[in-house]
Each structure stands twice: as C-alpha cells, then as structure tokens.
Kinemage of the C-alpha trace (Angstrom):
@kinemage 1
@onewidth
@group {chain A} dominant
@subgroup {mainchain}
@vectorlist {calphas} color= white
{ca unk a 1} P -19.513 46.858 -19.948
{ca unk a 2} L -22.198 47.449 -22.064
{ca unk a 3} L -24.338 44.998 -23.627
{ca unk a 4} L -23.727 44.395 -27.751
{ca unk a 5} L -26.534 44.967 -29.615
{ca unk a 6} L -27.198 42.938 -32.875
{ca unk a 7} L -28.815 44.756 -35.654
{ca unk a 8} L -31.461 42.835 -37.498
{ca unk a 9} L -30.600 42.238 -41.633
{ca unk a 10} L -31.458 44.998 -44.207
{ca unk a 11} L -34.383 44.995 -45.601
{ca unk a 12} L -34.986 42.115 -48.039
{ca unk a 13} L -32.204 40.219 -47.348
{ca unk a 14} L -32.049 36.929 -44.791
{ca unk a 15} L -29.848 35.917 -42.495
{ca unk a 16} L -29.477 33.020 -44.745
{ca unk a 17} L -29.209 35.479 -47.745
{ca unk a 18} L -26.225 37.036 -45.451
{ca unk a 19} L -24.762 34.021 -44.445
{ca unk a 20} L -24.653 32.544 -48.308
{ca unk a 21} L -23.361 35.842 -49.673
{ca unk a 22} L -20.272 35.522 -46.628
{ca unk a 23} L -19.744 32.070 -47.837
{ca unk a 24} L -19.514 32.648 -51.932
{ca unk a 25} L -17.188 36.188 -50.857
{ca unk a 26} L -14.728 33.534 -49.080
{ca unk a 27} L -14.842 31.110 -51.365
{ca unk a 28} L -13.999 33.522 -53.954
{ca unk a 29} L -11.039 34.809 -52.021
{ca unk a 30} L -9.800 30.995 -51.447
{ca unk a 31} L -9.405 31.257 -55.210
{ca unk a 32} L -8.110 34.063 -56.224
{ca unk a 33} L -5.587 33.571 -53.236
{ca unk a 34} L -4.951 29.731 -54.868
{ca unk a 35} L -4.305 31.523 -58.362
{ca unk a 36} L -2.007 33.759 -56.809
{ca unk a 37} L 0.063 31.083 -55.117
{ca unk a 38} L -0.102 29.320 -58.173
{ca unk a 39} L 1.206 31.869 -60.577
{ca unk a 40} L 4.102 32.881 -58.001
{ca unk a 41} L 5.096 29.555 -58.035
{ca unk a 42} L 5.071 29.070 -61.699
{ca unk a 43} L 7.334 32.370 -61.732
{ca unk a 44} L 9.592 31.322 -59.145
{ca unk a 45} L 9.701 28.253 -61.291
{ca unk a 46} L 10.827 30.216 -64.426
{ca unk a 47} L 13.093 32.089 -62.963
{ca unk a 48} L 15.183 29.091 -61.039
{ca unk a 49} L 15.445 27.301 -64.458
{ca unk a 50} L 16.531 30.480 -66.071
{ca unk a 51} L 19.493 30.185 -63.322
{ca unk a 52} L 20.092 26.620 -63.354
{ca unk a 53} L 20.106 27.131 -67.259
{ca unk a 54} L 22.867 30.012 -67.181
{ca unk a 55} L 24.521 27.782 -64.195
{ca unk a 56} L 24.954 25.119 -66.525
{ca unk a 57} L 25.982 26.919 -69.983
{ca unk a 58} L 28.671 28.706 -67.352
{ca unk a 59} L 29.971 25.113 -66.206
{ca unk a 60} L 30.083 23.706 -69.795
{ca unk a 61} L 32.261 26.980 -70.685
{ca unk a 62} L 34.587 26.467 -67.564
{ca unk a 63} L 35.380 22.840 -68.466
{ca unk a 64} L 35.693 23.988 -72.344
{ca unk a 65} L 37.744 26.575 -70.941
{ca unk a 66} L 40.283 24.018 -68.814
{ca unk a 67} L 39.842 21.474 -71.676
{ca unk a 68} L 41.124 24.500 -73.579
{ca unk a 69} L 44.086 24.581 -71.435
{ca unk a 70} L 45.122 21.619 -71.401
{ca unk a 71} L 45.001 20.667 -75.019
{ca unk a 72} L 47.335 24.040 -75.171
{ca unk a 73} L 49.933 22.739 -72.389
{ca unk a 74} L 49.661 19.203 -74.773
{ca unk a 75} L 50.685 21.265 -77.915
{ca unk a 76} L 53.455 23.176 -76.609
{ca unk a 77} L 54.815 19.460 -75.246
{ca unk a 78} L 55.136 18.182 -78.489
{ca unk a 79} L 58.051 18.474 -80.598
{ca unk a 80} L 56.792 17.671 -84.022
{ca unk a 81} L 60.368 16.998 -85.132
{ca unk a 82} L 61.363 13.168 -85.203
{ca unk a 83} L 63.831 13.040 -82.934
{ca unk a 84} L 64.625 9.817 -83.175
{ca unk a 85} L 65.342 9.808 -87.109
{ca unk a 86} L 67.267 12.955 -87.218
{ca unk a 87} L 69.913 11.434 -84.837
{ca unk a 88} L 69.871 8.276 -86.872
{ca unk a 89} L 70.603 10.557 -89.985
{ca unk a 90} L 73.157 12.761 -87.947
{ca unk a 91} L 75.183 9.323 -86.987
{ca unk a 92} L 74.944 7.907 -90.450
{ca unk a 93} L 76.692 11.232 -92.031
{ca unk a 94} L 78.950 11.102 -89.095
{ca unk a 95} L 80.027 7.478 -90.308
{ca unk a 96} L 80.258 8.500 -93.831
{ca unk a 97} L 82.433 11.435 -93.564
{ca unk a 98} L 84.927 9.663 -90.547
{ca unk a 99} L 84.330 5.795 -90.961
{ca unk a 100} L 86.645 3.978 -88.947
C-alpha cells in the first residue's frame, strides 16, 4: 500500500477558503435540486388535475348519456292517447246506435 499524499491548497487560497467554497457549491446544489423537485411536483400536479378534470367531464357525459336513455325508454312507454276517454266515447256511441 502506498501512503496518500495530501497536496497543500493553491496558491492564495486557504483551507478555509476551500472548505467555504465546498460548502456554498453544496448549498447551491441543495437548491437547485429543491427547485427541481418542486417544479416536477407542480407538473405532476397539473397534469393529474388535467386527468381528474377529463375523468370527471367523461362521468358527467356517461350519466347524461344513461339519463339519456332512460328518458328515451320513458317516451316510447307513453301512449299520449287517453285511453281511458276514448273507450268511454267508443261505449257511449255503442249505446246510441244499439240502446237496449
């Protein structure tokens, strides 16, 4: 094994000066690293209520759409006739033309 050697610093610089300038470089990177977590989340964000938008307009237009249906199946079950009057007219012309 050989023995590591350790250089001294530049010239005009301190180890201090070193250490300090290591320090504000990875403090810098904690924030840009924070702004890019941030701005993927506010993306991500976007985009899932973008979905839970389209989600929801496509729910409202599958209940309009069975709503739809049924009012449909409700028309086509009504007679719009009265059915009870016509056979009260039907017997009354039967009595008047056969009266007994």
């Amino acid at each position: 094994m050989t023995p590591e050697t350790i250089s001294p610093p530049p010239e005009g610089q301190t180890v201090t000066g070193l250490v300090s300038g290591i320090l504000q470089d990875v403090q810098q990177l904690v924030k840009q690293q924070v702004a890019l977590v941030r701005a993927e989340v506010k993306a991500d964000f976007h985009r899932t209520m973008q979905a839970a938008a389209l989600l929801a307009v496509g729910a409202f237009a599958l209940l309009g759409a069975v709503l739809a249906a049924v009012g449909v199946q409700r028309f086509r079950s009504i007679n719009p006739l009265p059915d009870q009057s016509v056979e009260e007219i039907k017997e009354n012309v039967r009595w008047m033309t056969n009266p007994k």
